[in-house]
C-alpha positions in Angstrom: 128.6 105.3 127.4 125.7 103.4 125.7 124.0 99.9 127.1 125.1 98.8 123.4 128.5 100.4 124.2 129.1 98.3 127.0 127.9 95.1 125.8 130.3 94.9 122.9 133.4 96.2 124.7 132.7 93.2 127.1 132.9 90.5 124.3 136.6 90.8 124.5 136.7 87.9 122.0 134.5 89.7 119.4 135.9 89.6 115.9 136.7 93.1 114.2 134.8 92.9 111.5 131.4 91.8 113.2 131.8 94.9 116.1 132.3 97.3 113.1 128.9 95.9 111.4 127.5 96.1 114.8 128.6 99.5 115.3 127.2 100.7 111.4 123.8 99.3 112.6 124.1 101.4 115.7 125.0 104.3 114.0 121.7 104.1 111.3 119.2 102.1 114.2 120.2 105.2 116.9 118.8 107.6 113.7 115.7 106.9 114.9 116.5 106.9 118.6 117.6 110.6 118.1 113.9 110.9 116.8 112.7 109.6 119.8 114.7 110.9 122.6 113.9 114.7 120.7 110.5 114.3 121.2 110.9 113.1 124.6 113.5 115.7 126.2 111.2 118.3 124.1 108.0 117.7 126.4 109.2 116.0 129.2 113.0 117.7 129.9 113.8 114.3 131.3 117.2 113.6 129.7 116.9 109.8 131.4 113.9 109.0 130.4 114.6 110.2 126.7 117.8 108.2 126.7 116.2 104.9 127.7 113.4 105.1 125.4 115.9 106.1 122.5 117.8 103.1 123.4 115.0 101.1 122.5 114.4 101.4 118.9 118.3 101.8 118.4 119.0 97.9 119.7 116.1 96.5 118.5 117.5 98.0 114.7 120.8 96.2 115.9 119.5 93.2 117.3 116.4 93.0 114.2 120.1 93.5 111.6 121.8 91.2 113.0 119.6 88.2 112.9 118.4 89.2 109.2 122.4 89.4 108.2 122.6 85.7 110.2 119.8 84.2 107.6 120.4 86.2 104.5 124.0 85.9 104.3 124.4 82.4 105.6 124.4 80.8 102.7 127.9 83.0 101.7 130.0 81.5 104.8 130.8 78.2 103.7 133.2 76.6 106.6 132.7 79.9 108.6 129.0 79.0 108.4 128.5 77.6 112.0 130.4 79.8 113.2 129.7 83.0 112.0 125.8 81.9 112.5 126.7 81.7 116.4 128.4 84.9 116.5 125.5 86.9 114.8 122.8 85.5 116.5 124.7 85.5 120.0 125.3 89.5 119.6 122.1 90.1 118.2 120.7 88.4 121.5 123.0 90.1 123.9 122.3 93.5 122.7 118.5 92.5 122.4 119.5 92.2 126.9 119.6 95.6 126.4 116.0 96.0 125.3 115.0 94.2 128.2 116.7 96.1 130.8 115.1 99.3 129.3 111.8 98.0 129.2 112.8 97.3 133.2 113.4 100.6 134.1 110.8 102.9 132.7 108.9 104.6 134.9 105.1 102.7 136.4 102.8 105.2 134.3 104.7 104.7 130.7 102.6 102.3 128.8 105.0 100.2 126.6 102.3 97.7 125.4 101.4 99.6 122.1 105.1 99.1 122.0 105.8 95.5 121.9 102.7 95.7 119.6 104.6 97.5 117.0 107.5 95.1 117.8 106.0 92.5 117.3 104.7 93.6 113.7 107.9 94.1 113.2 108.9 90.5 113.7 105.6 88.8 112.1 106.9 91.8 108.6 110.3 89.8 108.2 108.8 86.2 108.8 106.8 87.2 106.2 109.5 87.9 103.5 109.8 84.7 101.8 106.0 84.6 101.3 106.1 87.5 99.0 106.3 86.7 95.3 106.9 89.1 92.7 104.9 87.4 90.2 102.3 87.6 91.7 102.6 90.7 93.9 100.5 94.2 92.9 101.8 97.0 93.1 99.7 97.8 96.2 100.9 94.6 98.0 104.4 95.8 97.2 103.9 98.8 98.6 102.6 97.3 101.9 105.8 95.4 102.3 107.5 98.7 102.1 105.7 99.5 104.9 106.0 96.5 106.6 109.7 96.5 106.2 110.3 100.3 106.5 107.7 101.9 107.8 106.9 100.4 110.6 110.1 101.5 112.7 108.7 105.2 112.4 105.6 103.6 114.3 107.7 102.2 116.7 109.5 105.5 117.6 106.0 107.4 117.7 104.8 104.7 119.9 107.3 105.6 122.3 106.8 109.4 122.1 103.5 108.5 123.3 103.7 106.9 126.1 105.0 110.1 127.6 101.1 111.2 127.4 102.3 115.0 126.3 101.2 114.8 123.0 97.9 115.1 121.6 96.0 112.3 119.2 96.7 115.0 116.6 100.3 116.0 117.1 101.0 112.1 116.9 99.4 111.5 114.1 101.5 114.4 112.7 104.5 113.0 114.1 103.1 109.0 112.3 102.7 110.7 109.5 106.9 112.5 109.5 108.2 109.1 110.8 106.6 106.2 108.7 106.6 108.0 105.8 110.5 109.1 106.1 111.0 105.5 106.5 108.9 104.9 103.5 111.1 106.8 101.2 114.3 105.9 102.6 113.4 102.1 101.8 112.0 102.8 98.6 115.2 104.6 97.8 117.1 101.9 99.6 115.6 98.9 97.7 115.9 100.7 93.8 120.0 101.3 95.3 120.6 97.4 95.9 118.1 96.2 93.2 121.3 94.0 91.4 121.7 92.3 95.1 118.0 91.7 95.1 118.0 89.9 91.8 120.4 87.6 92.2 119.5 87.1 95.7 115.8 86.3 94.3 114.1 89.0 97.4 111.4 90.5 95.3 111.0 94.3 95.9 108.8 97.3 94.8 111.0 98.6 91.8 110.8 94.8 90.3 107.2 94.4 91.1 106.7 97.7 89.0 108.5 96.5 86.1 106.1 95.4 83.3 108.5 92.7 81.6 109.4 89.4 82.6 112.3 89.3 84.6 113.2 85.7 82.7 113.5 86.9 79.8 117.0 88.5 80.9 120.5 86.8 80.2 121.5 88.6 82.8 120.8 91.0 86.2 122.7 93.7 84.6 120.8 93.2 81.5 117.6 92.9 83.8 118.5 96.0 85.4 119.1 98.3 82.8 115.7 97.2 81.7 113.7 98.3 84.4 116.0 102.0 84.4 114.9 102.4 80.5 110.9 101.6 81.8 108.7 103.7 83.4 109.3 102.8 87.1 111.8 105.7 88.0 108.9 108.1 87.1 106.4 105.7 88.9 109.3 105.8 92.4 109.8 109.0 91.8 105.3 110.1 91.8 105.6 107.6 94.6 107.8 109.5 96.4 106.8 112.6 96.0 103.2 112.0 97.3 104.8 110.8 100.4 107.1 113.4 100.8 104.3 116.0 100.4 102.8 114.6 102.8 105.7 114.7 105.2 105.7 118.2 104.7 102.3 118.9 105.2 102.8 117.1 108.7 105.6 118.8 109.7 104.2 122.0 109.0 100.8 121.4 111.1 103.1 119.9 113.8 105.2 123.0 113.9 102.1 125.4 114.3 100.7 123.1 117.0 103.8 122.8 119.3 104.1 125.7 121.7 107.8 125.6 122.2 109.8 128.6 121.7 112.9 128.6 119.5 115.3 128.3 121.9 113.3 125.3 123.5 113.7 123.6 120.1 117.3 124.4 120.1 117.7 122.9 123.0 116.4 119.5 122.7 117.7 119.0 119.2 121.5 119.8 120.8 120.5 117.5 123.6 119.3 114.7 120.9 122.2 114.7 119.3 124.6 114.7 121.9 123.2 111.7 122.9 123.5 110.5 119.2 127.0 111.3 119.2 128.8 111.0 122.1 126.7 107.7 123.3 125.9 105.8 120.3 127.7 107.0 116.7 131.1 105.1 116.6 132.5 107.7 114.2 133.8 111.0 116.1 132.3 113.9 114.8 136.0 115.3 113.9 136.5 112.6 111.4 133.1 114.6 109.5 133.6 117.5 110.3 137.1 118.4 109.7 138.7 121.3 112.4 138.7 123.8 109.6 135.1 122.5 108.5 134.3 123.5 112.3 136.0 126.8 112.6 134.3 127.5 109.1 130.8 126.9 110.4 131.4 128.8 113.7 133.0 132.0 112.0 130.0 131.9 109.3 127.2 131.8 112.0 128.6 134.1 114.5 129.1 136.6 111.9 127.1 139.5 110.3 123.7 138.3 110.2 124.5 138.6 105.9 126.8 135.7 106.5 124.5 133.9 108.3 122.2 134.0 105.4 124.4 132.9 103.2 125.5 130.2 105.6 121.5 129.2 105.9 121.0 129.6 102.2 123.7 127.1 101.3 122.3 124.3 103.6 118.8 124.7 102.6 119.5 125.0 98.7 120.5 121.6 99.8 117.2 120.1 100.4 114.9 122.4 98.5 113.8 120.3 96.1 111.9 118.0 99.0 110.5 120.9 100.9 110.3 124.8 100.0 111.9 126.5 103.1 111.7 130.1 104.1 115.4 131.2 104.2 115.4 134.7 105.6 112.9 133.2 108.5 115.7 130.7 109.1 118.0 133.1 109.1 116.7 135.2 111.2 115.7 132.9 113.7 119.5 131.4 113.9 120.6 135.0 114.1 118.2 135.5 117.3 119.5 132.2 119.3 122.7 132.0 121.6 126.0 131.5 119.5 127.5 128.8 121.2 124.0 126.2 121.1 124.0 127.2 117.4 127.6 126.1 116.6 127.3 123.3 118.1 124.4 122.1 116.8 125.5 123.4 113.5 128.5 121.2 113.5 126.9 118.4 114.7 124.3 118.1 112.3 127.2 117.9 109.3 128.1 114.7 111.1 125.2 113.2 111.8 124.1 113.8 107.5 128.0 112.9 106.5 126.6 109.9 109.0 123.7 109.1 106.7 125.2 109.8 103.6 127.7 107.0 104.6 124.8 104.4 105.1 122.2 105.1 102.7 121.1 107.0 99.5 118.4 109.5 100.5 116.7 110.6 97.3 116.3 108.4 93.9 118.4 110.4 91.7 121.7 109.1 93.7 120.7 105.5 93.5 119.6 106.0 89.7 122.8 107.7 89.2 124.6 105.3 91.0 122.7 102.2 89.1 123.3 103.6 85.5 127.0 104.4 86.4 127.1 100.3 87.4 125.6 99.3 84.0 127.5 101.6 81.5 130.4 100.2 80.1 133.7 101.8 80.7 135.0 103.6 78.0 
């Protein structure tokens, strides 16, 4: 069981709905400290020391949500208000405890002040937030919020691969590049999703700053909104995008070539990372996912004929090909070569942990402009 775990099964007195926002944070903040603890078992084949720098990055996400939730939504509680302010703030700092006690029990030689650095960017990025004015904002200082808001947690899992001194300057920049990047996106993505929250909220993001027109010259957000779909700023998210992407891809790729790690050593971290992911932080089982049939699907399909394995590989990758050109028969092939029972499990695992993050964020623009234009078309 987790440090996070533990702290909220010991607030016996927690209300539902706050332990089920506390566990969704977990579930997207331990994302990240799958990242981290891969990278770390990968080198280091120290399954502790992996797990308490993973931790780190997934409570600080909690602790970081919390806080943000107990200033953005405050003004929404009404009565509550006091209370609810208490409750946020008080978990937030319990599971920060957490942080602490990690920090506590690396080993002498790890180096967490690069760390805290990042940390603490992380802090000075949100008490910057309601210094950032649309109207005034280029589209470069826009995009440095992004970063500032987003992009900055990659850093701060990076940070912590490093101070396990087995990487090169290179290799982390490679693995910068992968992280901040990915984060980039996502927020972009995440931001154009809750652009009708951000209006009326008045939080000025990148797709507004984009937008030519005068947002007060709209009777309405809706009105606002479908204003800024029919402009040029999809394309302008979507060049955006796909210059960072690109660039993820170029980083993964050198990153690949430079790691000599066989592919059963790969395979083996990444079922180690998420194992971790899911049986010590994800509060959703991976049987709610991944149905039993779902499971006995995937296993029958990879331990079959190397044809249906193919198939099987051809299916998920068709699923991301648009962000990244992928070798199918090499995958194939590979997956063919590696122990059946690693693969399966693996297999199935990574089904939860996407079903995972489809359940918490949109990952490419055309979901969240598909899910904006379904909001503003009238019903028929």
């Amino acid at each position: 069981m987790s440090r996070l775990s533990d702290a909220l099964s010991s607030e016996a007195d927690l209300p539902p709905a706050l332990r089920t926002k506390a566990d969704a944070y977990a579930d997207q903040g331990g994302l990240l400290g799958a990242f981290t603890y891969f990278f770390t078992v990968l080198e280091t084949d120290d399954d502790a020391l992996a797990e308490t720098l993973g931790s780190i990055p997934t409570d600080l996400f909690v602790t970081s949500a919390l806080h943000d939730d107990a200033i953005d939504q405050a003004d929404e509680w009404d009565t509550d208000r006091k209370r609810r302010l208490n409750e946020h703030v008080s978990l937030g700092d319990i599971v920060y405890t957490n942080v602490v006690e990690a920090v506590s029990e690396v080993p002498d030689d790890v180096d967490l002040r690069p760390v805290l650095e990042t940390a603490r960017d992380i802090g000075a990025g949100q008490l910057a937030e309601e210094e950032f004015d649309a109207a005034t904002a280029s589209d470069d200082d826009a995009i440095a919020r992004v970063e500032a808001r987003g992009s900055v947690w990659g850093d701060l899992a990076v940070r912590l691969v490093a101070t396990t001194g087995r990487y090169s300057d290179a290799q982390l920049e490679h693995l910068r590049t992968i992280a901040t990047d990915g984060l980039f996106v996502l927020t972009v993505i995440d931001d154009l999703a809750d652009l009708p929250e951000d209006v009326e909220n008045g939080v000025a993001t990148l797709p507004l700053v984009c937008f030519d027109g005068d947002p007060d010259e709209y009777a309405s957000t809706e009105a606002l909104v479908e204003a800024v779909l029919a402009s040029d700023v999809p394309d302008r998210l979507e060049a955006l995008v796909a210059r960072r992407r690109a660039e993820i891809d170029a980083a993964a790729t050198a990153l690949a070539d430079s790691l000599e790690r066989s592919n059963e050593a790969l395979l083996a971290a990444a079922a180690r990372a998420l194992t971790w992911y899911c049986e010590s932080i994800c509060s959703v089982p991976v049987a709610e996912t991944v149905s039993p049939a779902e499971q006995r699907e995937i296993r029958e399909r990879l331990t079959g004929d190397e044809r249906s394995t193919r198939r099987y590989v051809d299916e998920r990758v068709s699923e991301y090909q648009r962000q990244a050109p992928v070798d199918t028969a090499e995958v194939a092939a590979t997956v063919t070569e590696l122990p059946d029972e690693p693969v399966v499990r693996t297999a199935t695992r990574l089904r939860h942990l996407e079903s995972i993050v489809d359940g918490v964020m949109h990952t490419t623009l055309e979901d969240a402009l598909a899910e904006l234009r379904s909001a503003t078309t009238p019903a028929p």
